[in-house]
N, C-alpha and C positions, 0 to 999 in steps of 0.2 A: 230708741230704735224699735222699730216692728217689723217680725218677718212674720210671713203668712209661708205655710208650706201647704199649697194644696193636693191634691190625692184622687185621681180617677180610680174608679174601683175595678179590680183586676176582673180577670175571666169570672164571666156569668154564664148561669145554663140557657139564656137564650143566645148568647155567642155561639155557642156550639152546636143549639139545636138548630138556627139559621131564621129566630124567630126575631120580627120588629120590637126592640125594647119599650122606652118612652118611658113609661109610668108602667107596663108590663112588673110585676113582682116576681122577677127570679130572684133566684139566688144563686149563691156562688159553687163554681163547680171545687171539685179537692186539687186543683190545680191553681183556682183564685184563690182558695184558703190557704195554700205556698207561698204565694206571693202575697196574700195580707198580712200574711208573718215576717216577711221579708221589709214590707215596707215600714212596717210598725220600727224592727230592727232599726232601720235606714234613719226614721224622725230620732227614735231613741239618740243614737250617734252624734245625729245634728242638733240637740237641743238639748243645752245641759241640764246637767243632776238636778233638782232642786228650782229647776226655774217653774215660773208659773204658767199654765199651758192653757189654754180655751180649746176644747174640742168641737167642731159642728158637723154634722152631718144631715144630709138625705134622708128621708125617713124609708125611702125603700129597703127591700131587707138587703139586695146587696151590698149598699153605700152603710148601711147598720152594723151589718157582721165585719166589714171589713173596720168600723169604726172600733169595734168592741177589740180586735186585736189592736190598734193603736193604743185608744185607752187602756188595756192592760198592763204595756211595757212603760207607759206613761202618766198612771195613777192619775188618769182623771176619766169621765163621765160622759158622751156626748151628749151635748143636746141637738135637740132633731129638731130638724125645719124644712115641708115639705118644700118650701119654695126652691128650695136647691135641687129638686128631681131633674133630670131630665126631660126634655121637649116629649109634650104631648103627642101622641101620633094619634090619636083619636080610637076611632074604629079598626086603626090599621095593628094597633096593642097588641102580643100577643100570637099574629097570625104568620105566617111564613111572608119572610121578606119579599118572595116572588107576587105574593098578592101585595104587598103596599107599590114596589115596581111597577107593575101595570098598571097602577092608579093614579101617581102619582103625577101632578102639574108641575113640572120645575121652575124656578122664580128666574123673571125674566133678568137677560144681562142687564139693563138700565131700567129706569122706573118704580115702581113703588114695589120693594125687595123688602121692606117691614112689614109691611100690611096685606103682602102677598096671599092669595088662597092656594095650598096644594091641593086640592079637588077630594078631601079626607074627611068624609063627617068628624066634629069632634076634635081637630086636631089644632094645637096653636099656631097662631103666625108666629114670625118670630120679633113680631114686635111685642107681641103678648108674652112671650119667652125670655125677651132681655129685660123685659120690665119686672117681672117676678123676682131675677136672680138680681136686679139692681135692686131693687125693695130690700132681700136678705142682706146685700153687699153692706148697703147705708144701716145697716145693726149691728152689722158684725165690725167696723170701720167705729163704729161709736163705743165698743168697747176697751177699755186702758188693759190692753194686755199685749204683751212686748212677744209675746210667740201663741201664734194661733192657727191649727189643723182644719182644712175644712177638707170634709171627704164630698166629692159630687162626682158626674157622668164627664164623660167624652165631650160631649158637645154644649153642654153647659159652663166648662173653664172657661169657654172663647167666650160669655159674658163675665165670668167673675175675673179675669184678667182687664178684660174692660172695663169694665167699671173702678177696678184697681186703680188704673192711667189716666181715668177721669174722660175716657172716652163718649160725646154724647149719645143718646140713645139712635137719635136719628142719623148719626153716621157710620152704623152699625151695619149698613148694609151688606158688605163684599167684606168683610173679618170672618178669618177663620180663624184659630191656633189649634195648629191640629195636632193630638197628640195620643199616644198609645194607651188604651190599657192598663191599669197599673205602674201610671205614672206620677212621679214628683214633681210638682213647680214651683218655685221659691219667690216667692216675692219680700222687695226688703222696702223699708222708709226709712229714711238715717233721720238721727234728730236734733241736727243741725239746719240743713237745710230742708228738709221734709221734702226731699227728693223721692219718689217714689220707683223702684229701678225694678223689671224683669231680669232676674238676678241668672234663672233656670229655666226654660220650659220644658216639660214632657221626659223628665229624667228619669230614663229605667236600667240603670247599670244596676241597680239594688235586686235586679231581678234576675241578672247572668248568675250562673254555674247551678 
């Protein structure tokens, strides 16, 4: 059996300052370091003593710092792989979300939703966006480890759960999974059937009280 328990990384200081993330390098505010405490806690609980664990993460420092409290409670190491960042915004990195807003092209309801341009120097389609996080997925999928952490963004789970279900790239169009902040998603593979099953998504009880 293999569970993947994945990890959006909780409040960053561009959540709060109301800036365009992307590939933007914040870091976490002392409210995201609560809750990276909280979730490290949460994997501890769900994955026993002694079992053998694969960390991955983001190389950004939010998806990093929040790594580094997982790995502490669970004596392993992440290895970082930018490929798991979140979607480029280009030029738009950085700036106050009101400036990406007024720039921004929105992908049409039908037609070509992969290869779409949102009018952003710099910035990925998202077909250049699922094709990265499916590139990490197919590494991380080829490693023999029965429980595996990967810490990434908001909008990047909606390809590593895709690619999980064996979702093609091209029918990626209209998939979201939307999910909070500082969230858990579980995914399991039994090893019987090598059923692949969304077990959780977007689980943040770990973060009440």
């Amino acid at each position: 059996m293999r569970s993947i328990h994945v990890v959006t990384h909780p409040e960053a200081s561009h959540h709060v300052e109301g800036l365009v993330g992307g590939w933007h390098d914040s870091t976490l505010t002392p409210e995201g370091l609560r809750e990276a405490a909280a979730i490290a806690r949460a994997l501890r609980t769900e994955i026993p003593e002694g079992a053998e664990v694969e960390l991955i993460s983001s190389d950004l420092r939010r998806t990093r710092r929040t790594a580094q409290e997982i790995g502490g409670l669970l004596g392993v190491e992440a290895a970082l792989d930018p490929r798991l960042r979140e979607k480029s915004y280009g030029e738009a990195e950085g700036r106050p979300q009101e400036w990406l807003d007024k720039r921004f092209v929105p992908p049409p309801a039908t037609g070509d939703r992969m290869g779409h341009d949102e009018g952003i120097e710099g910035a990925e389609t998202r077909a250049e966006f699922a094709g990265r996080i499916y590139e990490a997925m197919d590494g991380i999928l080829r490693h023999p480890y029965e429980h595996q952490v990967i810490v990434t963004h908001g909008f990047a789970l909606t390809f590593v759960v895709a690619a999980w279900i064996g979702m093609p790239i091209d029918s990626l169009g209209h998939v979201n999974f939307r999910v909070a902040s500082g969230s858990i998603t579980h995914l399991r593979e039994d090893d019987f059937f090598h059923n692949r099953q969304l077990v959780r998504l977007g689980d943040t009880r770990h973060l009440e009280g």
